[in-house]
VOMIRO-717802 format. One record per residue: x, y, z of N, C-alpha, C in turn; residue in one letter. Coordinates in Angstrom, 1 decimal, decimal comma, padded with zeros to 4 digits. Last residue first. Layout:
BEGIN
  n.east  n.north    n.up  ca.east  ca.north   ca.up  c.east  c.north    c.up  loba
       X        Y       Z        X         Y       Z       X        Y       Z     A
...
REM end
This chain:
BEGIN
  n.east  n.north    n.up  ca.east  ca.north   ca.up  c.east  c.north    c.up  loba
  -004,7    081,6   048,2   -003,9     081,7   047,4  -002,3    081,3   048,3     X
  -007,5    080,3   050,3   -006,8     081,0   049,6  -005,1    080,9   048,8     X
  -008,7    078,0   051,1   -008,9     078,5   049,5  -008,7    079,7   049,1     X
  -008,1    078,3   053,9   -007,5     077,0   052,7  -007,4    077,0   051,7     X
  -010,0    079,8   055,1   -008,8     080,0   054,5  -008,0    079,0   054,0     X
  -012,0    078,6   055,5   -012,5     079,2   054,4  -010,7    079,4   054,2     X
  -011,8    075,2   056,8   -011,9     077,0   056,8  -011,6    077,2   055,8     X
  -013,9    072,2   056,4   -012,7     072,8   055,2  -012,8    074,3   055,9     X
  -016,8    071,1   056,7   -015,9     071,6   057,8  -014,6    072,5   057,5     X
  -017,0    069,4   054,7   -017,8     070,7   055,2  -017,2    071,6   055,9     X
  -014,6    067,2   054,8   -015,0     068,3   053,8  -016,1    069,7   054,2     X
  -015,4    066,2   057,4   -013,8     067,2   057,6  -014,2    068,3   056,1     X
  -017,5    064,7   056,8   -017,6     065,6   057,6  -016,6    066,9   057,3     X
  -016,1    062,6   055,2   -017,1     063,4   054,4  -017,1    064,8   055,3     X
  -014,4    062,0   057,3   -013,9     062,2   055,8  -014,7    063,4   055,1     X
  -016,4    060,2   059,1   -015,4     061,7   059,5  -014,9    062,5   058,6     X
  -019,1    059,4   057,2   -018,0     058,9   057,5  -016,9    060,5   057,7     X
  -022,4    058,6   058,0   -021,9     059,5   057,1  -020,1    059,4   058,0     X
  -026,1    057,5   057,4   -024,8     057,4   058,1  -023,6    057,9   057,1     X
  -028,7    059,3   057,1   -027,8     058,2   057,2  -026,8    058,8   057,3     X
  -032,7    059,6   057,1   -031,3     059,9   058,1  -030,6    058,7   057,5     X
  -035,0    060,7   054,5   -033,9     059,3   055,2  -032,6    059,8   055,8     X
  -036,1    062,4   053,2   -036,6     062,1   054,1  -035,9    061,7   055,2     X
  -033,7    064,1   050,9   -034,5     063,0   051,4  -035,1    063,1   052,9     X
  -033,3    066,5   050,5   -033,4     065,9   049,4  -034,1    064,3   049,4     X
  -032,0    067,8   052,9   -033,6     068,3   052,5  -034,0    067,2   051,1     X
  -030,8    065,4   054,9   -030,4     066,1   053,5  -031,8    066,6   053,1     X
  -028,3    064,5   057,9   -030,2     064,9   057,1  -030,0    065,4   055,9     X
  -026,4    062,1   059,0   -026,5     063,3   057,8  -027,9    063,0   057,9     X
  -024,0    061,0   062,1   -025,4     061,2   060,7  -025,8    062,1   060,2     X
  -021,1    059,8   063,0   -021,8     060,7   062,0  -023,2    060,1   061,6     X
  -018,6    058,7   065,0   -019,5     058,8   064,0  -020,3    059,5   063,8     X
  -015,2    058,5   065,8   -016,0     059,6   065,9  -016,9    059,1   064,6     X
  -013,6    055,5   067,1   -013,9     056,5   066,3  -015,3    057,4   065,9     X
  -012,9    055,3   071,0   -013,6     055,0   069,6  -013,7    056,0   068,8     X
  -011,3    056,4   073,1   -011,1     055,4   072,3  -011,7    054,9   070,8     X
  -013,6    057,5   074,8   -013,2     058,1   074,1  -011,9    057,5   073,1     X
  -017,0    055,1   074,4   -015,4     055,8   075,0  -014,7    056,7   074,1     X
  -019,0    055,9   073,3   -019,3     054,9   074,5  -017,9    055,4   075,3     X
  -019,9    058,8   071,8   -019,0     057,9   071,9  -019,1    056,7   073,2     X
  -022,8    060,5   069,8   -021,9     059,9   071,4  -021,1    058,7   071,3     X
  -022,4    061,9   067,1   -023,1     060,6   067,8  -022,2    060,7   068,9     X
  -022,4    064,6   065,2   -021,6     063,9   065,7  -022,7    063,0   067,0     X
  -024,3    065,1   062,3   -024,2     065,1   063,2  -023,4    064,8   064,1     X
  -024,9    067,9   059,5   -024,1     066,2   060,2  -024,2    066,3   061,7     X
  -027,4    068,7   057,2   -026,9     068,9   058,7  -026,0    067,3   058,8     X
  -027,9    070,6   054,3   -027,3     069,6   054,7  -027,0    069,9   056,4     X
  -030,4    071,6   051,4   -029,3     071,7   052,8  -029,2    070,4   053,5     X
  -030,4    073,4   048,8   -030,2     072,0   049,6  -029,7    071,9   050,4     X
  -032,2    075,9   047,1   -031,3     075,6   048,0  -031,2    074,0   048,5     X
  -032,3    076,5   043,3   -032,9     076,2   044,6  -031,4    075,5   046,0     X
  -031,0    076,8   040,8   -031,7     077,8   041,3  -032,7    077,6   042,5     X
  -029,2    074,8   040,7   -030,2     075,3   039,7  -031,6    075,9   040,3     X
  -028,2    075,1   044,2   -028,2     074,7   043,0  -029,4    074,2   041,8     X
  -026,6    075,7   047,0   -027,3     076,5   045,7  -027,2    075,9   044,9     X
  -026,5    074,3   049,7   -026,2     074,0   048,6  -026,6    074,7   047,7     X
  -025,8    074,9   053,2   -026,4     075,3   052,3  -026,1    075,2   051,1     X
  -025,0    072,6   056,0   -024,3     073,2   054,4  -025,8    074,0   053,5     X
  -023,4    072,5   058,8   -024,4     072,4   058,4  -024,3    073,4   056,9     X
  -021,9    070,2   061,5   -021,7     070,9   060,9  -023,2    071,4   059,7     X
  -022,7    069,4   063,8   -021,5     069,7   064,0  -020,9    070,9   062,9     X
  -025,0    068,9   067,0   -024,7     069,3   065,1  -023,3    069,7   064,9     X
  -024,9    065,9   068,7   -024,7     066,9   068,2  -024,7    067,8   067,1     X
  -027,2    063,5   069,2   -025,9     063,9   068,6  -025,9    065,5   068,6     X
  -029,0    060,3   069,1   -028,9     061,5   069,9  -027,1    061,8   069,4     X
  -031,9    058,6   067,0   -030,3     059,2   067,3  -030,0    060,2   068,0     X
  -034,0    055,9   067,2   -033,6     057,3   068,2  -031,7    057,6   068,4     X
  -035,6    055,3   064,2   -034,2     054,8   065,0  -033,9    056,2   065,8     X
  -037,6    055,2   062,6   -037,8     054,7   064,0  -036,8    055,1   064,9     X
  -036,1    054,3   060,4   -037,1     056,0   060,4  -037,0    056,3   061,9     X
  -033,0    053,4   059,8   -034,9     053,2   060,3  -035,3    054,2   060,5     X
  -030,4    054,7   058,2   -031,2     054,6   059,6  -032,4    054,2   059,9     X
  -028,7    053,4   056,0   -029,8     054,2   056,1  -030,2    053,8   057,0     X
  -025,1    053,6   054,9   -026,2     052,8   055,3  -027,4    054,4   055,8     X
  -022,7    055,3   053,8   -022,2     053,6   053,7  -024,0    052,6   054,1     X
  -023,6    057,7   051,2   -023,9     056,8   052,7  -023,6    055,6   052,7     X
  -022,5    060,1   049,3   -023,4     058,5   049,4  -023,1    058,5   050,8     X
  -022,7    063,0   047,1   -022,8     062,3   048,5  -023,3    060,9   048,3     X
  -021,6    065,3   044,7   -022,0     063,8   045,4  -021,7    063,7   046,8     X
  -021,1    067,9   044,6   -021,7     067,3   043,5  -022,2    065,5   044,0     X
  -019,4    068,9   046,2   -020,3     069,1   047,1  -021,7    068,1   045,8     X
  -017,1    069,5   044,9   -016,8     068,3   045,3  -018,3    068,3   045,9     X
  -017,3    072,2   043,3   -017,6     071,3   042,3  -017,7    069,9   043,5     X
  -015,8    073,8   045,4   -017,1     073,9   045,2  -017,5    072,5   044,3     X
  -013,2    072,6   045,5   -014,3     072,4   046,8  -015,6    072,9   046,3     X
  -012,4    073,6   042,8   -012,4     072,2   043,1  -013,0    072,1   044,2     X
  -012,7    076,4   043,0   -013,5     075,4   042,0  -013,7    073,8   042,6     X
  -010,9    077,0   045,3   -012,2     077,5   045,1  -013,5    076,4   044,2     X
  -008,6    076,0   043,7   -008,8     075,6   044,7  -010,6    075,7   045,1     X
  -008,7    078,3   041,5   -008,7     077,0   041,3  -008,9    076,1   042,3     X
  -008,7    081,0   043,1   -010,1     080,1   041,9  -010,2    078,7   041,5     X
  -007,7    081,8   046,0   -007,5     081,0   044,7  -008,7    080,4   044,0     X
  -008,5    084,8   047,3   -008,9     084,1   047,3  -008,4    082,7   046,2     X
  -007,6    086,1   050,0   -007,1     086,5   048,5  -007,3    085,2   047,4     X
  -010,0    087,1   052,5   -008,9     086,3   051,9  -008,8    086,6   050,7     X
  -012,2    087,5   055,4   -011,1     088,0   054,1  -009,9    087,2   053,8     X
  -015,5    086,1   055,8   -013,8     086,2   056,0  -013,5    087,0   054,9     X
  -018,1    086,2   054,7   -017,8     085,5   056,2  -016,5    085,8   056,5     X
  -018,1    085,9   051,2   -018,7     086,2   052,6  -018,3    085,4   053,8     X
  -016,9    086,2   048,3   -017,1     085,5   049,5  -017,6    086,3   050,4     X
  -017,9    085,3   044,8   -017,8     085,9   046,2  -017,9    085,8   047,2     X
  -016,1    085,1   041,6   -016,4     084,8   042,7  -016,9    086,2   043,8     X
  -017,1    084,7   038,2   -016,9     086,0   039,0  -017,5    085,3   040,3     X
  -015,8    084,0   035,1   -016,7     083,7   036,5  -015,9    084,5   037,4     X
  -015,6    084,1   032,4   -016,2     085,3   033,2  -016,6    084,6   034,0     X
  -013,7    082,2   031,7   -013,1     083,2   032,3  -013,8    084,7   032,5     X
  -016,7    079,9   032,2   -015,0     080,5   031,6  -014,5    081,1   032,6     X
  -019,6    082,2   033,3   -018,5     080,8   032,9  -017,0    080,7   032,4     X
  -021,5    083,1   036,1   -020,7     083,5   034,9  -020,2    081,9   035,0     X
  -020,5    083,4   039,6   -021,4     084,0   038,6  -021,0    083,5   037,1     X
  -020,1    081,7   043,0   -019,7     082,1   041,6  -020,7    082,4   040,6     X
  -019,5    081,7   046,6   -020,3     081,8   045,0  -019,7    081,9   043,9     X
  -019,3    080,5   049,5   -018,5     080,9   048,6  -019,5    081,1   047,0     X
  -019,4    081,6   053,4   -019,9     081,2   052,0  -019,2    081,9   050,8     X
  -019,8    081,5   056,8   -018,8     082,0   055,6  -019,5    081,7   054,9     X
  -020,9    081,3   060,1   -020,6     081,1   058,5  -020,0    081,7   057,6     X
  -020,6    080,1   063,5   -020,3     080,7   062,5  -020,1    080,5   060,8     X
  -021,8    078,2   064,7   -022,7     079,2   064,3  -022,0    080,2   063,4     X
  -020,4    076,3   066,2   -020,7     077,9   067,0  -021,3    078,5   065,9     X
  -020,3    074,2   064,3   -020,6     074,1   065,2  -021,1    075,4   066,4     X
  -020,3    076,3   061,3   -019,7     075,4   061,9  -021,0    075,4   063,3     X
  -022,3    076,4   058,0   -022,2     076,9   059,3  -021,9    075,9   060,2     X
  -021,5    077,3   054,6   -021,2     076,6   055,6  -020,9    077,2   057,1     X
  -022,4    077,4   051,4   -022,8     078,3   052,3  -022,5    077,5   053,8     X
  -021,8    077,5   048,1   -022,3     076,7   049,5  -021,8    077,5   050,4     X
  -023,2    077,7   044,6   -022,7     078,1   046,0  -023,0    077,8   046,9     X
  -023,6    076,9   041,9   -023,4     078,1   041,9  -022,7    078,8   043,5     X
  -023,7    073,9   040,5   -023,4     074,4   041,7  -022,8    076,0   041,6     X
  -023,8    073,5   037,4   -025,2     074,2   038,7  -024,8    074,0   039,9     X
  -021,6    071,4   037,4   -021,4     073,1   036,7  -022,5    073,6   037,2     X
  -022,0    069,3   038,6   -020,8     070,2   039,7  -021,1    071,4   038,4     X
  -025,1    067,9   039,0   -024,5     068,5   037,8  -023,9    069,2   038,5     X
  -025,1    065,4   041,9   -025,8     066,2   041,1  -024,6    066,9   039,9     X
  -026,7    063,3   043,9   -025,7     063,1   042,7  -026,2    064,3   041,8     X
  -026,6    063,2   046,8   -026,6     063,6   046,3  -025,9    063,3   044,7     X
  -026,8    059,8   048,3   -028,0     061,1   048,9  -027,9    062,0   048,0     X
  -026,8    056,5   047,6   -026,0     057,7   046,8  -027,5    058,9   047,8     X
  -027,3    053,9   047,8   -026,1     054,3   048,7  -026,2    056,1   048,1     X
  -030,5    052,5   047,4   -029,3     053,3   046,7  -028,3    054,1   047,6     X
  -031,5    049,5   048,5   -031,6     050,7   048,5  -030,2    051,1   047,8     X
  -030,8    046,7   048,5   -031,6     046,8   047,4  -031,6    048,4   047,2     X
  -029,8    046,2   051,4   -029,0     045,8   050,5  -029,0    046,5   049,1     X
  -032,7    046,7   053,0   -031,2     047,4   053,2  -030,7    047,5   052,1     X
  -033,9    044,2   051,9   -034,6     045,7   051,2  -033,0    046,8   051,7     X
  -031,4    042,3   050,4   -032,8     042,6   051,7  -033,1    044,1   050,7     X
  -030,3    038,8   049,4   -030,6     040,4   050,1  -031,4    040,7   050,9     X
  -029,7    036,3   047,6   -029,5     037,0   049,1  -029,3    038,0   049,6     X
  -029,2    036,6   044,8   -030,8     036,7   045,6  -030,8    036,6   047,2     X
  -027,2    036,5   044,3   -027,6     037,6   044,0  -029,2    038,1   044,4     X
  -026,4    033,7   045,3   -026,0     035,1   045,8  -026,4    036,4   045,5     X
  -028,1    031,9   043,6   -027,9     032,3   044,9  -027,5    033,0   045,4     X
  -026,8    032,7   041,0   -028,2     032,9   041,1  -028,4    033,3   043,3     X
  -024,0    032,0   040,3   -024,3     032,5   041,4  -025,9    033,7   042,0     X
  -023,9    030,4   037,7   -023,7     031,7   037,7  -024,2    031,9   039,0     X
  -026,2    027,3   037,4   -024,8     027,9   038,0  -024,9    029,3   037,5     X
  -028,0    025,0   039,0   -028,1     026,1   038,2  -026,9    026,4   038,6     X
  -030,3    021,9   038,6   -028,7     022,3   039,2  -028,4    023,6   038,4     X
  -033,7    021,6   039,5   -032,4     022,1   038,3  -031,2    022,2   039,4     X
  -036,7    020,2   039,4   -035,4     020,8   040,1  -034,2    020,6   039,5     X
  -039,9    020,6   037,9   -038,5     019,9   037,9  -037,8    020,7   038,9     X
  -042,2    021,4   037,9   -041,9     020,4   039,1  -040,5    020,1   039,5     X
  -042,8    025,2   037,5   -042,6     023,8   037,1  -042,3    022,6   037,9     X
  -043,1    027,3   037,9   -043,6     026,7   038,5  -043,7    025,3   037,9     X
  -040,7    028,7   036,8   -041,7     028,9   035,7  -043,4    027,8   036,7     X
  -038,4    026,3   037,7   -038,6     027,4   037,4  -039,8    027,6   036,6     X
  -036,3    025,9   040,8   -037,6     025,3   040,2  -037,8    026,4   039,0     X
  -033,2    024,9   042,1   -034,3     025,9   041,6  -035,3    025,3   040,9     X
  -030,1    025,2   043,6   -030,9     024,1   043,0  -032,7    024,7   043,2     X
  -026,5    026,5   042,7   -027,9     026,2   043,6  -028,8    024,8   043,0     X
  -023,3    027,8   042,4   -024,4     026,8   042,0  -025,6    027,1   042,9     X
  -021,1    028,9   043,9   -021,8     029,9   042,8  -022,8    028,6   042,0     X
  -019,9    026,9   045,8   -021,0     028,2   046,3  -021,9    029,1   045,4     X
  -020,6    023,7   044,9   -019,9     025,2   044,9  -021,0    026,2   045,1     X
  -022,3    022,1   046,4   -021,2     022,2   046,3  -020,3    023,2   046,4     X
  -025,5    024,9   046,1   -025,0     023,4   045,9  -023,4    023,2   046,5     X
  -028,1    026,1   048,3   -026,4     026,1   047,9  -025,7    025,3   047,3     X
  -031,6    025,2   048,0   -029,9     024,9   048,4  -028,9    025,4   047,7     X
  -033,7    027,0   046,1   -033,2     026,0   047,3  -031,7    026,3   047,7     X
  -035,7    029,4   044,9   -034,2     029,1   044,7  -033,9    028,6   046,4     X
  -037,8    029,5   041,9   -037,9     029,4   043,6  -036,9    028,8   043,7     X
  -038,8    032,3   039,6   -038,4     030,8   040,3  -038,2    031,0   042,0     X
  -040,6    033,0   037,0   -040,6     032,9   038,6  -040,0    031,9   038,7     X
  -041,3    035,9   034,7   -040,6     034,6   035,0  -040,9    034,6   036,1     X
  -043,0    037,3   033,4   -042,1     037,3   032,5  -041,5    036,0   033,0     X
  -046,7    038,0   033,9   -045,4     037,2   034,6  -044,2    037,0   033,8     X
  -047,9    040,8   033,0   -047,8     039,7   032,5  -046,1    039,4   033,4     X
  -049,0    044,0   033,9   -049,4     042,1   034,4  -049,0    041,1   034,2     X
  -045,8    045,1   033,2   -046,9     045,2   033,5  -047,7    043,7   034,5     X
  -044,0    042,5   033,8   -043,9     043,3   032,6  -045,7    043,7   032,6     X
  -042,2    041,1   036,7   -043,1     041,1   035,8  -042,8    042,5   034,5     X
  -040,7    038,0   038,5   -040,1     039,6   037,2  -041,5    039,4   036,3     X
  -039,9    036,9   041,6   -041,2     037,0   040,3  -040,6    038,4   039,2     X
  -038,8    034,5   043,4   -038,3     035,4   042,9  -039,5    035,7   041,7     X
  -038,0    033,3   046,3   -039,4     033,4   045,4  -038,9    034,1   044,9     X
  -036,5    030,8   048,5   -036,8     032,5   048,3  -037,4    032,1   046,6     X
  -036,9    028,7   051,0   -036,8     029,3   049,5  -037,1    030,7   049,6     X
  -037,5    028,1   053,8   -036,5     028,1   053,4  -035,9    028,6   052,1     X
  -040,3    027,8   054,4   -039,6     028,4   055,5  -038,4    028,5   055,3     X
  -041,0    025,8   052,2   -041,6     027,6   051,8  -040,4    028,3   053,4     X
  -038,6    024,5   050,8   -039,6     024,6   051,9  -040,3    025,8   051,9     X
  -036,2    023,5   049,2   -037,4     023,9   048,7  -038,7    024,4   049,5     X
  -033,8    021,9   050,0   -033,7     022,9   050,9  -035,3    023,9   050,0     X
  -033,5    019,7   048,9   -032,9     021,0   047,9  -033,6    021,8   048,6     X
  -034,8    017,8   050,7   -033,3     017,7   050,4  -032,6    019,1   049,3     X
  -037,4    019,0   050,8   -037,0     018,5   051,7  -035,2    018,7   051,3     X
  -038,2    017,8   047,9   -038,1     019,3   048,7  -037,4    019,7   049,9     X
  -037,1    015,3   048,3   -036,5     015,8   047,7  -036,2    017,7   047,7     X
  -039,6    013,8   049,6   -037,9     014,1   049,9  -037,0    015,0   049,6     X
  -041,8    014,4   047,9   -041,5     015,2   049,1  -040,0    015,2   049,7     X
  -041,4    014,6   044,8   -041,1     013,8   045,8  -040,6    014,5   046,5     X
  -042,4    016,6   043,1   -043,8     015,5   043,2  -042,7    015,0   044,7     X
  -040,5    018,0   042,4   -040,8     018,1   043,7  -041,7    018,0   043,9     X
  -037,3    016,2   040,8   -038,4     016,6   041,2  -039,0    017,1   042,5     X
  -034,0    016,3   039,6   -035,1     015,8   040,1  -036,4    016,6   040,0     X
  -032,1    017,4   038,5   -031,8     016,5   039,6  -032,7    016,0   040,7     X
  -030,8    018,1   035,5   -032,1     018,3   036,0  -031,9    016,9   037,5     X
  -028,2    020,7   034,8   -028,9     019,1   034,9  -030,1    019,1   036,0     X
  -027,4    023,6   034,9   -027,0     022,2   034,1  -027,4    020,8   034,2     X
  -029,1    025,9   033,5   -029,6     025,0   034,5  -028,4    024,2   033,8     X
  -028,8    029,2   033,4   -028,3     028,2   033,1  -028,4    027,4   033,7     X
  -030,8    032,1   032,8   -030,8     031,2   033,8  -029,8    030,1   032,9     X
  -031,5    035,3   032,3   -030,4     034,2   031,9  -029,6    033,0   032,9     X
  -033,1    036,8   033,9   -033,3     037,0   032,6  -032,7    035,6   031,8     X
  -032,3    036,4   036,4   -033,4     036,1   036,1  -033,8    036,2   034,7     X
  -030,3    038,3   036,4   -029,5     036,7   036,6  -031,1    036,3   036,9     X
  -030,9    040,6   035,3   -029,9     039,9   034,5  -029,8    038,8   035,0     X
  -032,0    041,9   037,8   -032,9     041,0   036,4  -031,7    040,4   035,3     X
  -030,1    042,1   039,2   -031,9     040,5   039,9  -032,1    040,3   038,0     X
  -028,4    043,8   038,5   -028,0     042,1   038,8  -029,2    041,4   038,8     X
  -030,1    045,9   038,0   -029,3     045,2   037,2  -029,0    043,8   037,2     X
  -030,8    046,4   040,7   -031,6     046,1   040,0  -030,9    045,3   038,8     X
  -028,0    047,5   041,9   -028,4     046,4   042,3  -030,1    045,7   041,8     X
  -027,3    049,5   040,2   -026,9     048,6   040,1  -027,3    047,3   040,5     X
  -029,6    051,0   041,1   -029,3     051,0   040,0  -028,5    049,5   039,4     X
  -031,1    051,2   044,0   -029,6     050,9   043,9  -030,1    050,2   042,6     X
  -034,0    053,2   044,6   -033,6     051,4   044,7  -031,9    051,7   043,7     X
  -035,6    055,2   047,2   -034,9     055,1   045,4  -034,2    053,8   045,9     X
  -038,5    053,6   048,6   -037,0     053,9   048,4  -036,6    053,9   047,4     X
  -041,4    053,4   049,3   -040,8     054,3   047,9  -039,0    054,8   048,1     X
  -042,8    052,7   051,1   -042,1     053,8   051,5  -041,9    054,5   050,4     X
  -043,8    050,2   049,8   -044,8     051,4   049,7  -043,6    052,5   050,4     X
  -040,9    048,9   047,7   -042,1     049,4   048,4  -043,0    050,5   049,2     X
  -038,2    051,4   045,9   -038,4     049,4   046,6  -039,9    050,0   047,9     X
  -038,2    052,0   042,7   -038,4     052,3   044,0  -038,8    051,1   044,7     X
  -036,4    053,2   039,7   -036,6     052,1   040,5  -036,9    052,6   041,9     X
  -036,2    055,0   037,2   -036,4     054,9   038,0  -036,8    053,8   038,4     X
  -037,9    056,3   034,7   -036,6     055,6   034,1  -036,3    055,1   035,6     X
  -041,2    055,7   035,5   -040,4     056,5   034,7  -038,8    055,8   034,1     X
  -040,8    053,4   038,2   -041,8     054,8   037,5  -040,7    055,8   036,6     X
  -040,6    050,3   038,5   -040,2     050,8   038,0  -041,4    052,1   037,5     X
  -040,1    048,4   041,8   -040,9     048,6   040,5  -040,6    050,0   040,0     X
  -040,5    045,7   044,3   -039,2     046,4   043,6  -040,1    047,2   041,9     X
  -040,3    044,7   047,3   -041,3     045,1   046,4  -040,2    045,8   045,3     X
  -039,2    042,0   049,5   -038,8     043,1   048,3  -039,2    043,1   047,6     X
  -040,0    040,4   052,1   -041,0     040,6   050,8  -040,4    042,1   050,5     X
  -038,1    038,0   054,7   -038,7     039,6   054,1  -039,2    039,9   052,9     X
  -037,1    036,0   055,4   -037,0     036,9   056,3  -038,1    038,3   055,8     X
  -036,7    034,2   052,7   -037,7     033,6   054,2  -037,2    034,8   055,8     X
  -038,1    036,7   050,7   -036,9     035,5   051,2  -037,4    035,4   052,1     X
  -039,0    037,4   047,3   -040,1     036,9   049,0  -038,6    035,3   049,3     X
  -039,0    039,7   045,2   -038,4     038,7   045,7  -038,6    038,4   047,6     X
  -040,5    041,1   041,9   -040,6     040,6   043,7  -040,1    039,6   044,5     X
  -040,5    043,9   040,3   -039,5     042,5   040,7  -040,3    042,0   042,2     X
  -041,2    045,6   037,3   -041,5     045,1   038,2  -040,7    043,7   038,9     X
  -040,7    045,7   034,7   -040,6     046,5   035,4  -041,3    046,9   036,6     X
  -038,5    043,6   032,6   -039,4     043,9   033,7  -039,4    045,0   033,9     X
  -038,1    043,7   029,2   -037,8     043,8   030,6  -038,8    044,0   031,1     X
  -038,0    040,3   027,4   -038,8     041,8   027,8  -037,7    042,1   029,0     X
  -036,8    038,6   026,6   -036,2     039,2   026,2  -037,0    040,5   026,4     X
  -035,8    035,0   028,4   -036,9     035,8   028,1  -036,0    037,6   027,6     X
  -034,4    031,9   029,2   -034,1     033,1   028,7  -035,9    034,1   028,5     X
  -032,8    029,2   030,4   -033,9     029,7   030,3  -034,3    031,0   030,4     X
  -031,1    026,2   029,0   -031,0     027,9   029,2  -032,5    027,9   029,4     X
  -029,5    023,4   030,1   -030,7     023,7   029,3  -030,5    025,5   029,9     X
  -027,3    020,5   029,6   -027,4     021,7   030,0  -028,6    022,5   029,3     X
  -026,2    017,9   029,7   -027,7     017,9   029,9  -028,0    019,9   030,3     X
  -024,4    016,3   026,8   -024,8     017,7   027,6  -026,4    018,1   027,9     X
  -024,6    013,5   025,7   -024,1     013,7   027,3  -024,9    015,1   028,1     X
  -024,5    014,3   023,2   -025,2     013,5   023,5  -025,7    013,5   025,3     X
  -021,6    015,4   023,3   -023,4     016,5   022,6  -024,2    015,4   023,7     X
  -020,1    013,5   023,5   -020,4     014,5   024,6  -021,5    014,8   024,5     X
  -020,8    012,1   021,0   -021,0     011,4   022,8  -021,1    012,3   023,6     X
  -019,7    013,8   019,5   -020,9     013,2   019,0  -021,3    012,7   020,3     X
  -017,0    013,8   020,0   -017,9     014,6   020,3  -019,2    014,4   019,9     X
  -016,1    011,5   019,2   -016,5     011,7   020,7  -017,4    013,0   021,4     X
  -017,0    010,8   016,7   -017,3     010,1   017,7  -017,4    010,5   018,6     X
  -015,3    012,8   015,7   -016,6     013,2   015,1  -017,3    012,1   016,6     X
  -012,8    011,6   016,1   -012,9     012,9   016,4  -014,6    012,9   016,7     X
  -013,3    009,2   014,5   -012,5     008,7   016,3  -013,1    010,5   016,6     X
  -013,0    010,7   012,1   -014,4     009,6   012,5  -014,0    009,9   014,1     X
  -010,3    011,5   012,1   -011,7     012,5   011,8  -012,8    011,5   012,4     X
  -008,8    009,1   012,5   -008,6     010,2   013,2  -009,8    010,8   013,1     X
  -009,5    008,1   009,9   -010,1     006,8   010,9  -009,9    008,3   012,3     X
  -008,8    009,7   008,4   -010,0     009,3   007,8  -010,4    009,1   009,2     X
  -005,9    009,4   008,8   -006,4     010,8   008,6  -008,5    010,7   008,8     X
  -005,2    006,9   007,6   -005,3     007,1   009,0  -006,1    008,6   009,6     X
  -005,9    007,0   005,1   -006,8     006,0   005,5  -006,2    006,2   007,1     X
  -004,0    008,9   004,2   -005,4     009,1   004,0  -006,4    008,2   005,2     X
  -001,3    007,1   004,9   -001,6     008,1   005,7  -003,4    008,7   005,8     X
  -001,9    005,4   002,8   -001,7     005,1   003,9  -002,3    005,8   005,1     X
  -001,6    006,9   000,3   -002,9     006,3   000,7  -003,3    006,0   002,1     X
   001,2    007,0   000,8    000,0     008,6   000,8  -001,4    007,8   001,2     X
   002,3    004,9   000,9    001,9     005,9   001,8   001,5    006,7   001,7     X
   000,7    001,7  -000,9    001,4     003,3  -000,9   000,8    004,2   000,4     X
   000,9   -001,2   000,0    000,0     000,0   000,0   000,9    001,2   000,0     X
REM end
């Protein structure tokens, strides 16, 4: 037999042997997707501590009847890892009470997850046990019987709360309509800084002190008053006793915002100095870190020259 032929007829028996095995995996792969391509605009996730109402006015997310603005980001994740479910094998059923039982399925143990679109139900599952790996579970979906091995860390993204689900952020605003803040310390004394105009027609003014003033410095503390977040949000309920420490008048697009911080009582004097903020912008007392404080607090002579 000639070797070219030779070789052909090994080349042949290689491609078949190839085609074979993957032909067996295919066969093998018990992995099934479960996808939908509306958005919600509406979520409800019922964990065995708590019922997060979650819904959509305008371009906006607010979590239940209080109406907390809802963490942007943290809507993202529910519906992305409800939108694109990956089940890899189906590991039973929950005709067999064992089994609810064994994928941790219990109503005193699952969490409920619903994404609607107006009335219409886009999806629902109900998310058991932790599997092996921590980024797996074991889920029911669409109210179906089956129980799925699911991966992408469905489970983790559904262990929340309404805490977790709120927006860290008190001010997010446009630093070029900050026209001027106005800052009164602890004794009551204030100063304040302004500007008129744009470019190289802005025209500063101060009040409360004399100084020679730097524009560029000036700019940069004015423009920094553009955001605030909070590491957390106080219960309405919650009886805080503190002092005022410091307190901000915000000018901006042509209305005021104001801001009070508070200093909290220390158990000892060993411990670090805490803080809570009011903001006319919300209702909701939060917590607010020495850093954020020290900025309000900035004397006026720092921004000078």
């Amino acid at each position: 037999m000639k070797t070219r032929k030779l070789v052909l007829i090994v080349a042949d028996a290689v491609l078949l042997a190839v085609c074979l095995v993957q032909f067996i995996l295919s066969a093998r792969d018990t992995t099934k997707y479960f996808t939908f391509k509306d958005e919600p605009d509406s979520l409800e996730i019922v964990t065995p501590q708590e019922t997060i109402s979650l819904y959509k006015e305008g371009e906006d997310w607010f979590i239940g009847e209080k109406k907390y603005p809802a963490s942007m980001s943290m809507v993202d994740s529910y519906i992305s890892a409800i939108k694109n479910i990956r089940a890899l094998d189906k590991v039973g059923s929950i005709a067999n009470g064992n089994n609810v039982e064994r994928y941790e399925l219990t109503d005193s143990k699952k969490t409920i997850v619903t994404a609607k679109l107006g009335d219409k139900v886009l999806r629902t599952i109900e998310i058991g046990k932790t599997a092996v790996s921590s980024s797996q579970c074991y889920m029911t979906v669409d109210g179906g019987k089956d129980i799925y091995l699911v991966s992408g860390g469905v489970n983790d993204t559904f262990d929340t709360s309404v805490a977790a689900a709120r927006t860290t952020i008190v001010l997010n605003l446009n630093s070029d309509e900050i026209t001027g803040v106005a800052i009164t310390d602890a004794e009551d004394k204030t100063w304040s800084l302004s500007r008129m105009g744009d470019g190289d027609d802005v025209v500063w003014n101060v009040s409360g002190g004399e100084i020679e003033l730097d524009e560029g410095k000036a700019n940069v503390w004015l423009t920094s008053f553009a955001s605030l977040s909070t590491r957390d949000w106080y219960a309405e309920d919650a009886v805080l006793e503190g002092t005022r420490a410091v307190s901000a008048r915000i000018t901006y697009n042509l209305k005021d915002i104001k801001l009070e911080f508070f200093a909290l009582p220390k158990n000892n004097e060993k411990d670090l100095q805490q803080y809570y903020g009011t903001c006319s912008e919300t209702p909701y007392r939060f917590k607010v870190d020495e850093k954020t404080v020290k900025q309000y607090l900035k004397p006026l002579e720092e921004l000078a020259k």
